[in-house]
N, CA, C and O of each residue as an XYZ file, in Angstrom:
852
protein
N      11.075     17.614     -3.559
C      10.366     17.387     -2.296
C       9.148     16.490     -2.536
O       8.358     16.699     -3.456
N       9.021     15.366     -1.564
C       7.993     14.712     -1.761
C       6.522     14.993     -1.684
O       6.254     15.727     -0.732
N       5.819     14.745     -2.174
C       4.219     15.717     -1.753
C       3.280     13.955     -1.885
O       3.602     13.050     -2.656
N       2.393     13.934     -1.119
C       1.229     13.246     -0.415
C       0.075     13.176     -0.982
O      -0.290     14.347     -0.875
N      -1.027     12.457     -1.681
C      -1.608     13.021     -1.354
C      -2.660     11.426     -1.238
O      -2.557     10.343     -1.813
N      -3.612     11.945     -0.240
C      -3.965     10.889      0.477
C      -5.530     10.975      0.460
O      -6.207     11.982      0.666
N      -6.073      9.387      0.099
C      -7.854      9.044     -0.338
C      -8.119      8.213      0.130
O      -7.310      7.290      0.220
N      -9.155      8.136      0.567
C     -10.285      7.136      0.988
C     -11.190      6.652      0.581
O     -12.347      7.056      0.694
N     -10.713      5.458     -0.102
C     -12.139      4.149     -1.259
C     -12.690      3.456     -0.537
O     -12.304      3.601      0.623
N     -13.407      2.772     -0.666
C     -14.319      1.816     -0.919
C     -14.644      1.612      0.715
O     -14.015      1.891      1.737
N     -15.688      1.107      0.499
C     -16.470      0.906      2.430
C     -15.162      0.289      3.492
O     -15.403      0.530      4.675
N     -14.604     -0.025      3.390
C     -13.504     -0.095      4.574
C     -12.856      1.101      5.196
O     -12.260      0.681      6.188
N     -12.745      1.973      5.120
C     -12.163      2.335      3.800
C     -10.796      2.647      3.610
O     -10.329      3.339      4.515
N      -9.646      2.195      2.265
C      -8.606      1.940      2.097
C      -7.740      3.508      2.297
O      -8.423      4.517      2.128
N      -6.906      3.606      2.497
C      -6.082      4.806      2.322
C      -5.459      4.707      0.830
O      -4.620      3.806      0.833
N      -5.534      5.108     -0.008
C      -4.786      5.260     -1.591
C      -3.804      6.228     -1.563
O      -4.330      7.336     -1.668
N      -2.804      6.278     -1.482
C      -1.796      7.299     -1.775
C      -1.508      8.002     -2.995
O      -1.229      7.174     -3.863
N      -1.468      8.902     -3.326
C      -0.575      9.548     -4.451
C       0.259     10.086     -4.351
O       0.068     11.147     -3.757
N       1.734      9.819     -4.809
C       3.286     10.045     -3.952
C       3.410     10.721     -5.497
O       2.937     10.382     -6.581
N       4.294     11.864     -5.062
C       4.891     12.451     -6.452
C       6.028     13.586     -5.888
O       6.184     13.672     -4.670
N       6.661     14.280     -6.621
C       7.427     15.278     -6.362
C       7.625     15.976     -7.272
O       6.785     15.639     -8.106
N       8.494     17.131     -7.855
C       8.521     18.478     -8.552
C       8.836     18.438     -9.708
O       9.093     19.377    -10.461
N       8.831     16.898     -9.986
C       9.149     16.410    -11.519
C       7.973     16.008    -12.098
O       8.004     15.590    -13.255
N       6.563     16.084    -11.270
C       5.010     15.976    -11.723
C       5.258     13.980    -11.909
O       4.227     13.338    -12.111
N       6.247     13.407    -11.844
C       6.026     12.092    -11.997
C       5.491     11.605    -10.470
O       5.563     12.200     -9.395
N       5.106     10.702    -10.700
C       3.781     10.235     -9.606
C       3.870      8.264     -9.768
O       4.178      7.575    -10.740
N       3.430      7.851     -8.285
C       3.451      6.642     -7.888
C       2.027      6.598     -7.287
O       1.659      7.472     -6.502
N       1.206      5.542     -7.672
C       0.218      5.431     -6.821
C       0.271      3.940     -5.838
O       0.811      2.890     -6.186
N      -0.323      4.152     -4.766
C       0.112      3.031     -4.040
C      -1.321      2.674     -3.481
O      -1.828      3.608     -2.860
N      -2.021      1.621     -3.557
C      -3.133      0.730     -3.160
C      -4.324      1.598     -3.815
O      -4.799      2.688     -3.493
N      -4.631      0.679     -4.879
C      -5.650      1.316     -6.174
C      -7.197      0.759     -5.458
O      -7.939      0.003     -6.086
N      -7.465      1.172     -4.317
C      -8.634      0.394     -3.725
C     -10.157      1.524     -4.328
O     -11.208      1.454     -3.692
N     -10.077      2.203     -5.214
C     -11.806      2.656     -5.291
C     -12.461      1.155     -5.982
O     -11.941      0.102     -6.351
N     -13.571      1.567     -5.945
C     -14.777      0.827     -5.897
C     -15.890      1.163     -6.794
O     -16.677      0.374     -7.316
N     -15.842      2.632     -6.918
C     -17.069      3.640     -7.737
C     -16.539      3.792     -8.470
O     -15.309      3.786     -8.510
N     -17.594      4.065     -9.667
C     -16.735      5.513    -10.557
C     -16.545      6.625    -10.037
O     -15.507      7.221    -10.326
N     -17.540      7.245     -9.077
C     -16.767      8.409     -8.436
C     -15.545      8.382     -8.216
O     -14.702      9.101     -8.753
N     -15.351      7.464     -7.329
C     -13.870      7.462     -6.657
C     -12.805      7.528     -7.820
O     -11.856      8.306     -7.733
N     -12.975      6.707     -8.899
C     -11.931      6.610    -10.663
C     -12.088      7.941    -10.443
O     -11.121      8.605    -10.072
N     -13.431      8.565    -10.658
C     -13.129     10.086    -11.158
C     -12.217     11.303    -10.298
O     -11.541     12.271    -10.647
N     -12.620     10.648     -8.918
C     -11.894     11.816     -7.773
C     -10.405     11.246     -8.248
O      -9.639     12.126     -8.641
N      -9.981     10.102     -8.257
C      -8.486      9.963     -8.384
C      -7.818     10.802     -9.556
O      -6.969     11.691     -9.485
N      -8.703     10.038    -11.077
C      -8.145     10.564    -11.759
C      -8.316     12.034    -12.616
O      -7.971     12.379    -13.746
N      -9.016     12.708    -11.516
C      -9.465     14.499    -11.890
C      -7.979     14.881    -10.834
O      -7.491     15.932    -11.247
N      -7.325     14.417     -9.851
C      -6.718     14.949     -9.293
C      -5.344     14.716     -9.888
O      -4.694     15.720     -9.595
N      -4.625     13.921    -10.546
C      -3.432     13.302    -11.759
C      -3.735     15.042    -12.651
O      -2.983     16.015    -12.586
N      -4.751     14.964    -13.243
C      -5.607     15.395    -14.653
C      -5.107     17.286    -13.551
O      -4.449     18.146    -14.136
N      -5.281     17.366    -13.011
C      -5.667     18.861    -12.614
C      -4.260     19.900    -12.310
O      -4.031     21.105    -12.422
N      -3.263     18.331    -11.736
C      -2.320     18.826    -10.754
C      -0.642     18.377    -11.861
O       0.555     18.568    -11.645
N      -1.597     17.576    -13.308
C      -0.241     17.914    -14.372
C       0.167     16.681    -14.122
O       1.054     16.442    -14.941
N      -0.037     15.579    -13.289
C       0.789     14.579    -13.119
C       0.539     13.462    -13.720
O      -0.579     13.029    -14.003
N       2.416     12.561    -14.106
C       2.129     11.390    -15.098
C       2.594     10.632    -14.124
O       3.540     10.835    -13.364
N       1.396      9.176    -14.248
C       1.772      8.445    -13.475
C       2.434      7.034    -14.104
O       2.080      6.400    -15.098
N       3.705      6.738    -13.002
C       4.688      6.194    -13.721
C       4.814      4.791    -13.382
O       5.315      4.021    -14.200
N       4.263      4.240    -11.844
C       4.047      3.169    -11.556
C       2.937      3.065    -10.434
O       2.646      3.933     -9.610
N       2.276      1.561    -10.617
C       1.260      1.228     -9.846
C       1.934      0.651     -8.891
O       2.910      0.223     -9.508
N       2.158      0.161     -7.106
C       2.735     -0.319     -5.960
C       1.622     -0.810     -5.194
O       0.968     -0.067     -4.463
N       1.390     -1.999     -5.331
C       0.952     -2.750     -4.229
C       1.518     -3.094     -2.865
O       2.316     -4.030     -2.820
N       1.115     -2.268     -1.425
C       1.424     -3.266     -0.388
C       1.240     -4.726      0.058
O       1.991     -5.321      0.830
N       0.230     -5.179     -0.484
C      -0.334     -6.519     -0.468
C      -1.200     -6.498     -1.223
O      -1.560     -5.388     -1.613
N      -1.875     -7.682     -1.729
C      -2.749     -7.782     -2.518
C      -4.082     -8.578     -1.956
O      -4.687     -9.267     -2.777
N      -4.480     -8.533     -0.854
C      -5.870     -8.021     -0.294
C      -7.580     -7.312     -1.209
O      -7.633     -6.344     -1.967
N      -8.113     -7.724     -1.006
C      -8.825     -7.147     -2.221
C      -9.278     -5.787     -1.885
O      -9.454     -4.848     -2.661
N      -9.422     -5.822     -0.739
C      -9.708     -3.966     -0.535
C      -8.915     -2.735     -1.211
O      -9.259     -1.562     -1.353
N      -7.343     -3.632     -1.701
C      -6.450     -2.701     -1.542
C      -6.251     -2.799     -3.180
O      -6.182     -1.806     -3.905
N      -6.203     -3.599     -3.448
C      -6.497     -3.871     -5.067
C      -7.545     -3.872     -5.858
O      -7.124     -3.874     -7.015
N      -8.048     -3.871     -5.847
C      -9.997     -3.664     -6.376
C      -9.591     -3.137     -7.732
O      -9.557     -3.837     -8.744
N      -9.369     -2.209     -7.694
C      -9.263     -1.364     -9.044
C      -8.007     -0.811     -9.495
O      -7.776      0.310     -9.949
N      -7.292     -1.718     -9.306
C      -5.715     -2.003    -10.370
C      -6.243     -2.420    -11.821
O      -5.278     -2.539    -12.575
N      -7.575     -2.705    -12.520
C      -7.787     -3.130    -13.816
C      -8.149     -1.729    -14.311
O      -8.376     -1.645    -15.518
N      -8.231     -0.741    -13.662
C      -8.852      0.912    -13.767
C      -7.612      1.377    -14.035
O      -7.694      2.097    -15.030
N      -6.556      1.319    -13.652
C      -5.526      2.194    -13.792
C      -4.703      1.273    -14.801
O      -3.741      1.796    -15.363
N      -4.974      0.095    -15.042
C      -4.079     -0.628    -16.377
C      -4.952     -0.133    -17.596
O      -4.434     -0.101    -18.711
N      -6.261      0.252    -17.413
C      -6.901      0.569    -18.442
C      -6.929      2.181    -18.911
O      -7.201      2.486    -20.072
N      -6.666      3.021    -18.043
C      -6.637      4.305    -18.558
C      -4.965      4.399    -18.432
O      -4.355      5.036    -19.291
N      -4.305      3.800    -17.427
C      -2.633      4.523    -17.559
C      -1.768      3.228    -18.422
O      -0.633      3.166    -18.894
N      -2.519      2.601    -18.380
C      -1.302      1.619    -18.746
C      -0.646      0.695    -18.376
O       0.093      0.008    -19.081
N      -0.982      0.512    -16.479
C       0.042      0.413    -15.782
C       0.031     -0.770    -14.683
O      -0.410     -0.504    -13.565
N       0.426     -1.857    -14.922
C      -0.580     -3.206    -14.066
C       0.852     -3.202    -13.034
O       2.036     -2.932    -13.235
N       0.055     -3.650    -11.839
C       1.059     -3.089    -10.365
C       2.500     -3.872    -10.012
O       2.931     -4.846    -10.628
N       2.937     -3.420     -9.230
C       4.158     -4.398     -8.648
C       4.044     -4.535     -7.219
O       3.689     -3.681     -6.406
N       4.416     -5.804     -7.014
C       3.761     -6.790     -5.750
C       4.508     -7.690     -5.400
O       5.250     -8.170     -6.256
N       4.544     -8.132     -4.219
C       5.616     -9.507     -3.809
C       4.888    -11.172     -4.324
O       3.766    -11.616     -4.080
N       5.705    -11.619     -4.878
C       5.453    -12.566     -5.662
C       4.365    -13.622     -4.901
O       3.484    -14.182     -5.553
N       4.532    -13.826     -3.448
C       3.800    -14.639     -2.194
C       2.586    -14.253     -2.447
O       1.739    -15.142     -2.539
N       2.221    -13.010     -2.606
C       0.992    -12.440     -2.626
C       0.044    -12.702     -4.064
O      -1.045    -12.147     -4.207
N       0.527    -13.463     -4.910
C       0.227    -13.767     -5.862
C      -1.159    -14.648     -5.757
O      -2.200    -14.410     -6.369
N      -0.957    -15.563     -4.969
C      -2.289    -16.959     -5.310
C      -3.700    -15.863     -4.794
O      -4.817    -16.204     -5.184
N      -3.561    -14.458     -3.844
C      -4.757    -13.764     -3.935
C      -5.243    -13.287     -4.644
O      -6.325    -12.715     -4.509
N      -4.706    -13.357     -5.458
C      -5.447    -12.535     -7.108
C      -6.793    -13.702     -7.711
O      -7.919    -13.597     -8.197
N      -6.135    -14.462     -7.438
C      -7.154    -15.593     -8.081
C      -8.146    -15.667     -7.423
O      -9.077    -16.132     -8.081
N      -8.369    -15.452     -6.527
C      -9.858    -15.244     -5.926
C     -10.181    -13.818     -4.813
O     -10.505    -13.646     -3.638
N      -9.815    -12.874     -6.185
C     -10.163    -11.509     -5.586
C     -11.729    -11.061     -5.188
O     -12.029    -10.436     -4.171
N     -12.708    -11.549     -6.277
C     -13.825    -11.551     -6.168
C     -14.264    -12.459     -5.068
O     -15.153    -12.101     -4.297
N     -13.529    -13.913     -4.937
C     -14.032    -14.233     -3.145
C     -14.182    -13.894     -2.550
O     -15.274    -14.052     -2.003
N     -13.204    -13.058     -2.041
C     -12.816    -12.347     -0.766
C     -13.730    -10.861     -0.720
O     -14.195    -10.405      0.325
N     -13.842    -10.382     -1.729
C     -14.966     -9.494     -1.648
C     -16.557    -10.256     -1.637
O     -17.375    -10.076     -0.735
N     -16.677    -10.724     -2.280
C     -17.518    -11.554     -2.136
C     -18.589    -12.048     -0.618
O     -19.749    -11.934     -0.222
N     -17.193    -12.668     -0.162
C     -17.374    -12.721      1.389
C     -18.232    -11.329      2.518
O     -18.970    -11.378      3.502
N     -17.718    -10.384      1.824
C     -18.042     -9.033      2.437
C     -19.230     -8.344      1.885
O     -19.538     -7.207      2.243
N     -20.145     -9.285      0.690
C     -21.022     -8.965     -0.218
C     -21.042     -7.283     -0.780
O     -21.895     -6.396     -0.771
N     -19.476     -7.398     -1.310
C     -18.945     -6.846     -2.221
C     -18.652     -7.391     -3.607
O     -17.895     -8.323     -3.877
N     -19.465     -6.569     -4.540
C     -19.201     -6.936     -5.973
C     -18.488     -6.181     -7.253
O     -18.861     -5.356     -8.087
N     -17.280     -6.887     -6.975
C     -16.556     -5.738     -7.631
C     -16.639     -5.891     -9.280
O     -16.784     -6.940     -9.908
N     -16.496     -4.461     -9.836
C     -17.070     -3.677    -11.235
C     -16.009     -4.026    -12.010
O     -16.134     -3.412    -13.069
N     -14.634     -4.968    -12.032
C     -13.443     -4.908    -12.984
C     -13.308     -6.415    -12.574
O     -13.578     -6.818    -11.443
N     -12.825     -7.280    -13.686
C     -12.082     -8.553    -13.498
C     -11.065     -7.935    -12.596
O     -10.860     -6.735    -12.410
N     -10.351     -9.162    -11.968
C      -8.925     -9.082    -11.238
C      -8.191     -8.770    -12.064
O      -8.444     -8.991    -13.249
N      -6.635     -7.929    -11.496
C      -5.824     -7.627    -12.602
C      -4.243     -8.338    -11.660
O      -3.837     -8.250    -10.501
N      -3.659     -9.141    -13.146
C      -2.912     -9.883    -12.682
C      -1.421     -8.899    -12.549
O      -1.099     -7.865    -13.132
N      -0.742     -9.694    -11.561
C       0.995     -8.663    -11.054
C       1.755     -8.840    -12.268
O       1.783     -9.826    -13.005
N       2.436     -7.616    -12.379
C       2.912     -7.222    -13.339
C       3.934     -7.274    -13.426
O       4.414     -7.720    -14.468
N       4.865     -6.788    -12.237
C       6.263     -6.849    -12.336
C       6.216     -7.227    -10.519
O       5.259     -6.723     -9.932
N       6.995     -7.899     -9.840
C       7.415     -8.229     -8.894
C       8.756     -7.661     -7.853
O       9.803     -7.304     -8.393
N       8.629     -7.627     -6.585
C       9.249     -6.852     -6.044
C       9.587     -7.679     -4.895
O       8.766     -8.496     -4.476
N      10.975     -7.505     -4.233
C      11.528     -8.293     -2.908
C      12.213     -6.994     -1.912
O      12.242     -5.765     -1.980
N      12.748     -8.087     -0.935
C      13.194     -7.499     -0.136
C      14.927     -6.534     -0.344
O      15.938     -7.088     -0.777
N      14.849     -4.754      0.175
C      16.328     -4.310     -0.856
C      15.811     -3.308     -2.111
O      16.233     -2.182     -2.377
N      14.577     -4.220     -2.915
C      14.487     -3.495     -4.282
C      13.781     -2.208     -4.056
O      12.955     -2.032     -3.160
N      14.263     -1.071     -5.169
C      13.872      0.296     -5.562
C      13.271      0.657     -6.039
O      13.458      0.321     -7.209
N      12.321      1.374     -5.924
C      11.786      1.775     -7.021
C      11.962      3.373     -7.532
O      12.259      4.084     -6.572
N      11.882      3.924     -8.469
C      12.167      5.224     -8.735
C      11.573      5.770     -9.601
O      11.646      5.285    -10.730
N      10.831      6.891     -9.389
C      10.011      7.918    -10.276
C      10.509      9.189     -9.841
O      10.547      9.579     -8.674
N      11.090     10.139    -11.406
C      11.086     11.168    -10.882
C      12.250     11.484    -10.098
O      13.246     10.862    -10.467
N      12.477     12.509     -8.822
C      13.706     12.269     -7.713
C      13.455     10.940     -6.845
O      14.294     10.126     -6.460
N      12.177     10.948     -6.660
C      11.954      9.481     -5.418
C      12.521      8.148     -5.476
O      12.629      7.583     -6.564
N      12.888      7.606     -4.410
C      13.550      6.472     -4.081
C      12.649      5.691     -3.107
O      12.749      6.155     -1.971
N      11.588      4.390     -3.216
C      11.028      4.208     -2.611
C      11.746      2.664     -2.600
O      11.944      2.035     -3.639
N      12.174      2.061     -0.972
C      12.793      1.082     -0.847
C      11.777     -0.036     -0.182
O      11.050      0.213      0.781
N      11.842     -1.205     -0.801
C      10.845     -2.337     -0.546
C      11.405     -3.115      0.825
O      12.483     -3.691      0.971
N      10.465     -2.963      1.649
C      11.142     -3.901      2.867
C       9.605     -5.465      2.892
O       8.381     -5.381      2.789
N      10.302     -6.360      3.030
C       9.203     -7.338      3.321
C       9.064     -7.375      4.690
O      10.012     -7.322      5.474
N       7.686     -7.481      5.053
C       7.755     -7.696      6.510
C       6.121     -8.671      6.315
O       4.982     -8.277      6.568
N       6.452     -9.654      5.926
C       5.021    -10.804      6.323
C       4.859    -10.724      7.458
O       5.523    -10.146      8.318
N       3.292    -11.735      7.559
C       2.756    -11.829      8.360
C       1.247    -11.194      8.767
O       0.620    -11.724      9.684
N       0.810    -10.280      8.197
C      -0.588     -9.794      7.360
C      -0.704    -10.634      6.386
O      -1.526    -11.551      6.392
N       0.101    -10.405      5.463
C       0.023    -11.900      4.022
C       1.419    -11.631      3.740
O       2.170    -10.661      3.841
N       1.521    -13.149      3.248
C       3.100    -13.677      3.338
C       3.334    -12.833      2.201
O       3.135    -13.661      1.313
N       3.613    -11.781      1.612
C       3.846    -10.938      0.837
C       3.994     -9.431      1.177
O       4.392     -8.676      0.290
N       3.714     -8.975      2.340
C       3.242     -7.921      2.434
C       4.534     -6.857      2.522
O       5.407     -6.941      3.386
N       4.487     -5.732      1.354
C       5.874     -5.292      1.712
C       5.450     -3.492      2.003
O       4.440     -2.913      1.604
N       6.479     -2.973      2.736
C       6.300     -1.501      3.351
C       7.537     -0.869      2.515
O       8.700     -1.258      2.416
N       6.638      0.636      1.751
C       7.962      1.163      0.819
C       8.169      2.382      1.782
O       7.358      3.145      2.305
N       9.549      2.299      1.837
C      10.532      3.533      2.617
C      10.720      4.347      1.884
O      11.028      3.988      0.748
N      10.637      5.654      2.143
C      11.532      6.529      1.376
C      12.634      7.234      2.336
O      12.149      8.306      2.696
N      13.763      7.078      2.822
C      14.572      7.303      3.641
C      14.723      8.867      3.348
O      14.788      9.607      4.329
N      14.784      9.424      2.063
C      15.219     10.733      2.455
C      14.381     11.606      3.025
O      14.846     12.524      3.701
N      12.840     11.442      2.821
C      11.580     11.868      3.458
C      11.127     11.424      4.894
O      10.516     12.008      5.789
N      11.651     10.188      4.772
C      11.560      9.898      6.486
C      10.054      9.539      6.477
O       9.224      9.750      7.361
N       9.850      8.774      4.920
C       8.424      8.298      5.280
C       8.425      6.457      5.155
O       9.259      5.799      4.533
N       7.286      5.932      5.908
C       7.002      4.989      4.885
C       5.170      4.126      4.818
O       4.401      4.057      5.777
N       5.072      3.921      4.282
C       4.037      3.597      3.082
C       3.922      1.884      3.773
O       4.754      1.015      3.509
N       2.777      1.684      4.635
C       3.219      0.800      5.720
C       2.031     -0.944      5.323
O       2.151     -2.160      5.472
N       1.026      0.004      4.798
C       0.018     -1.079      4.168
C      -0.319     -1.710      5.720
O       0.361     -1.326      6.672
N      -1.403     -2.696      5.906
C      -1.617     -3.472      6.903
C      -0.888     -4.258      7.734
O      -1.111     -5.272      8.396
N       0.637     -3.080      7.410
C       1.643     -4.341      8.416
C       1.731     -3.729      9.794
O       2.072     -4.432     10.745
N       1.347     -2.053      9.993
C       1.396     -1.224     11.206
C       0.014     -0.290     10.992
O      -0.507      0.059      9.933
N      -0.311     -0.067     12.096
C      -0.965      1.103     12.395
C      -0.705      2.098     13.308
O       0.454      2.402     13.589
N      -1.763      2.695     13.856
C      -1.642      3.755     14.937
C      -1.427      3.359     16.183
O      -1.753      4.391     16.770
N      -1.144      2.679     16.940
C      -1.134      2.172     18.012
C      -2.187      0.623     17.685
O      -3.133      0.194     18.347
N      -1.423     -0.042     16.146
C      -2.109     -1.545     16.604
C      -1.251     -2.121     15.058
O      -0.762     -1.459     14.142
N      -1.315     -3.226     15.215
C      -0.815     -4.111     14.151
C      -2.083     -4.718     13.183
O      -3.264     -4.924     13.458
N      -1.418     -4.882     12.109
C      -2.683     -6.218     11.200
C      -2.823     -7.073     11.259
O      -1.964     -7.926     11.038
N      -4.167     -7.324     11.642
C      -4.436     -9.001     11.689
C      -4.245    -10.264     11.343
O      -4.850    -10.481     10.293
N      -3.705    -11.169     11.723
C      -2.863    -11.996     11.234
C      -3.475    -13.503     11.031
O      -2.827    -14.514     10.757
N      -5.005    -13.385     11.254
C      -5.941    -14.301     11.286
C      -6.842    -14.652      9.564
O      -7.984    -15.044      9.323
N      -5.913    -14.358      8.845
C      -6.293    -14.702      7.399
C      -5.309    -15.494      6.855
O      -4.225    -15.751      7.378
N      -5.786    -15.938      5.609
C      -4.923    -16.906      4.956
C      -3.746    -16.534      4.478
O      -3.593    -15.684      3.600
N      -2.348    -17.520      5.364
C      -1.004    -17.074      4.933
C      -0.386    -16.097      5.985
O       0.823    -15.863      5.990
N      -1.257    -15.532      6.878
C      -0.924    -14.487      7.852
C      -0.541    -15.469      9.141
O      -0.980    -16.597      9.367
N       0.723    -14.443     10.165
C       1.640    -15.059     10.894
C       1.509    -14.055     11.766
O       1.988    -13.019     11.306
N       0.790    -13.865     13.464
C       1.286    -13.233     14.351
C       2.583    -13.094     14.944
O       2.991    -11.986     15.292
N       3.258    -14.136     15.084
C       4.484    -14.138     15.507
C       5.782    -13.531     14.351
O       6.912    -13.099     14.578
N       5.117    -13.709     13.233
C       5.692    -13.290     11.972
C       5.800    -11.959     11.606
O       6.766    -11.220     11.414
N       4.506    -11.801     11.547
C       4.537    -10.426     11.693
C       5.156     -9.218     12.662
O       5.721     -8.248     12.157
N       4.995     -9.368     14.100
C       5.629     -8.426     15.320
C       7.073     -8.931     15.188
O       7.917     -8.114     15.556
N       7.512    -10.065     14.757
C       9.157    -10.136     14.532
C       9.354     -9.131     13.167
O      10.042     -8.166     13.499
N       9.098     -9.091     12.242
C       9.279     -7.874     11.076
C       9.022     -6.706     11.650
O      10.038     -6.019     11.543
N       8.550     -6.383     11.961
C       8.282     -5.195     12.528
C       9.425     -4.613     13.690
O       9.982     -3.522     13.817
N       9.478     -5.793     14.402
C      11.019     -4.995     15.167
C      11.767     -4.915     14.666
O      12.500     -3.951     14.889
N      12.118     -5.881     13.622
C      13.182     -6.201     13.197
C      13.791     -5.275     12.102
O      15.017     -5.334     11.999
N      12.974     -4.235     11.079
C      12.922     -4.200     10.150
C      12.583     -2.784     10.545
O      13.429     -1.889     10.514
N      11.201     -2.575     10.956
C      10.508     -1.102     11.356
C      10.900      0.080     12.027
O      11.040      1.266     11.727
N      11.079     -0.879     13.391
C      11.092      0.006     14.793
C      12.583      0.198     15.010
O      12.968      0.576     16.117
N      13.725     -0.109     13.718
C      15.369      0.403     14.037
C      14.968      1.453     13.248
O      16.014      1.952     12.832
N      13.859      2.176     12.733
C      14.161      3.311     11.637
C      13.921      4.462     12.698
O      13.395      4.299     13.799
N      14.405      5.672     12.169
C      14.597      6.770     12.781
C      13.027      7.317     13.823
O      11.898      7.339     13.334
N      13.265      7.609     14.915
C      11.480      7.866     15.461
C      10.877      9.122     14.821
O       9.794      9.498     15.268
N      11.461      9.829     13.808
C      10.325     11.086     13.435
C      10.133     10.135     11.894
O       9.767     10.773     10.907
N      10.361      8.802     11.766
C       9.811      8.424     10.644
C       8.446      8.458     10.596
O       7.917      7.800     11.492
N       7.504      9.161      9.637
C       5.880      9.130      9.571
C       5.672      8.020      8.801
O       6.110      7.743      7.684
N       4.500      7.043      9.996
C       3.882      6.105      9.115
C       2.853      6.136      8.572
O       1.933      6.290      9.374
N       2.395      6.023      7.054
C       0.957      5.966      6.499
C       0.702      4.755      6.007
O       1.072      4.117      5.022
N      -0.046      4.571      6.952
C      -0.946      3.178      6.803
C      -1.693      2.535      6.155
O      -1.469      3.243      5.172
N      -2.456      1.767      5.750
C      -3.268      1.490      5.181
C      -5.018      1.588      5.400
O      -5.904      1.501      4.550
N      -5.094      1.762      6.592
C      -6.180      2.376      6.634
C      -5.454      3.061      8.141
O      -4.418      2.663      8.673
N      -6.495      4.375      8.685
C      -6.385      5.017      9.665
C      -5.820      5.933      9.600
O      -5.601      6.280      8.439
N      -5.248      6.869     10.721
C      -4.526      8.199     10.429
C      -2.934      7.668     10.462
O      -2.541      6.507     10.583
N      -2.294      8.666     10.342
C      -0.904      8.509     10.352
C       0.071      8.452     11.775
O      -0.492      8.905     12.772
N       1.024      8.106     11.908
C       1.178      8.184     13.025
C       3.209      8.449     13.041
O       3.859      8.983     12.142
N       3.583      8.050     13.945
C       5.560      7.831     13.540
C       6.205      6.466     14.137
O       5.660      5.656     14.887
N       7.290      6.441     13.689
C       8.088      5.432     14.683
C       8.415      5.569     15.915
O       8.395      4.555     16.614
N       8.667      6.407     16.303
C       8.514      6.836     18.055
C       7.565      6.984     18.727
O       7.498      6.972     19.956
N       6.570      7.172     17.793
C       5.223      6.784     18.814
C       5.007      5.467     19.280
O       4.871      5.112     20.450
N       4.984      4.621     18.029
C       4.962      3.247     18.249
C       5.419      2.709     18.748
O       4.938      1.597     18.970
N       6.548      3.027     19.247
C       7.605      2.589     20.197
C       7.266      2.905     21.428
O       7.487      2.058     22.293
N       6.768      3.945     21.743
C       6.307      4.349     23.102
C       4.937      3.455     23.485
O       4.771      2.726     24.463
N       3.876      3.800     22.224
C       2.549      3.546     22.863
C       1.762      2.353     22.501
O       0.717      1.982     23.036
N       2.522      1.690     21.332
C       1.806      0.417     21.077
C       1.755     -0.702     21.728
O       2.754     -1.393     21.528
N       0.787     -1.274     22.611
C       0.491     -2.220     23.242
C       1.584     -3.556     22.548
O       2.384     -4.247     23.181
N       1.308     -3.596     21.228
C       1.720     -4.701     20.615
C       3.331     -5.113     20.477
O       3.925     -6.184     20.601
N       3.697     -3.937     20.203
C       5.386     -4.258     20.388
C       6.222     -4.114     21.103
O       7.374     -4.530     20.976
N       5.328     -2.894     22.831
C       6.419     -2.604     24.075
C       6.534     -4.391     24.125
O       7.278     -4.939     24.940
């Protein structure tokens, strides 16, 4: 059974997931702390609850959401997997924080292994399936887990709103076409966790989002 467990870094603030199940193997998905607190809250909760973590998952590579992927290559080992598009943001991770007169505490950490549209990933029992849906950044991918009926949505959906598509490489029209196309055929008690905000489902969104009735 899949188990959750869900944090809030750095002044935006990012949603970080920790996905694991009864095999104690564990996925973390958007390594966004900022502090050492936050290193410590993440990794006292791995440390407490027995769990080895087996891969790092980038939804996009945004710097909010990546910040501290050089934290978890340095204590686990483990440098992330990401859609290849999303690549030229690494190179000016510190810009983009920058911009926000944010100064981040780790060099950038470069993609490690790469991921498309179809591909699996697997820790443990979990099956987490990569869907691309650009248009936040031409990279941006949402991991499914079909037997949980979850998915892991990053800045491509929210609660009743979409991600902004007014940054570099980002596509409004691009984006709300992935999203029907790709999203809104999945089952409506699918729960979405987002990248930032609360959680919400596919049948809600379908009902109440301004953006895609």
């Amino acid at each position: 059974m899949m188990k959750i467990k869900q944090f809030e870094f750095n002044p935006f603030p990012v949603n970080c997931y920790l996905v694991f199940d009864d095999t104690k193997q564990a996925a973390l998905i958007d390594a966004g702390m900022w502090t050492e607190k936050e290193e410590e809250e993440l990794a006292r909760y791995i440390e407490q609850h027995d769990l080895t973590l087996s891969c790092l998952l980038n939804t996009h590579m945004h710097f909010d959401h990546c910040m501290d992927n050089a934290f978890i290559f340095q204590k686990y080992g483990l440098r992330t997997t990401a859609h290849t598009r999303d690549e030229f943001f690494v190179q000016n991770i510190a810009l983009q924080a920058a911009q926000f007169n944010i100064k981040l505490r780790r060099d950038p950490q470069e993609i490690g292994s790469y991921i498309n549209e179809g591909d699996e990933i697997h820790f443990g029992n979990t099956t987490l399936k990569a869907l691309h849906v650009p248009g936040h950044s031409p990279g941006s991918i949402v991991y499914y887990c079909e037997k949980e009926a979850v998915i892991f949505s990053g800045d491509v959906i929210f609660k009743r709103s979409v991600g902004r598509a007014d940054l570099p490489g980002g596509d409004f029209h691009t984006l709300i076409k992935g999203i029907k196309e790709k999203l809104l055929p999945l089952p409506d008690e699918t729960v979405i966790y987002p990248g930032h905000g609360p959680k919400t489902t596919i049948g809600e969104e379908k009902r109440y989002n301004m953006y895609l009735i």
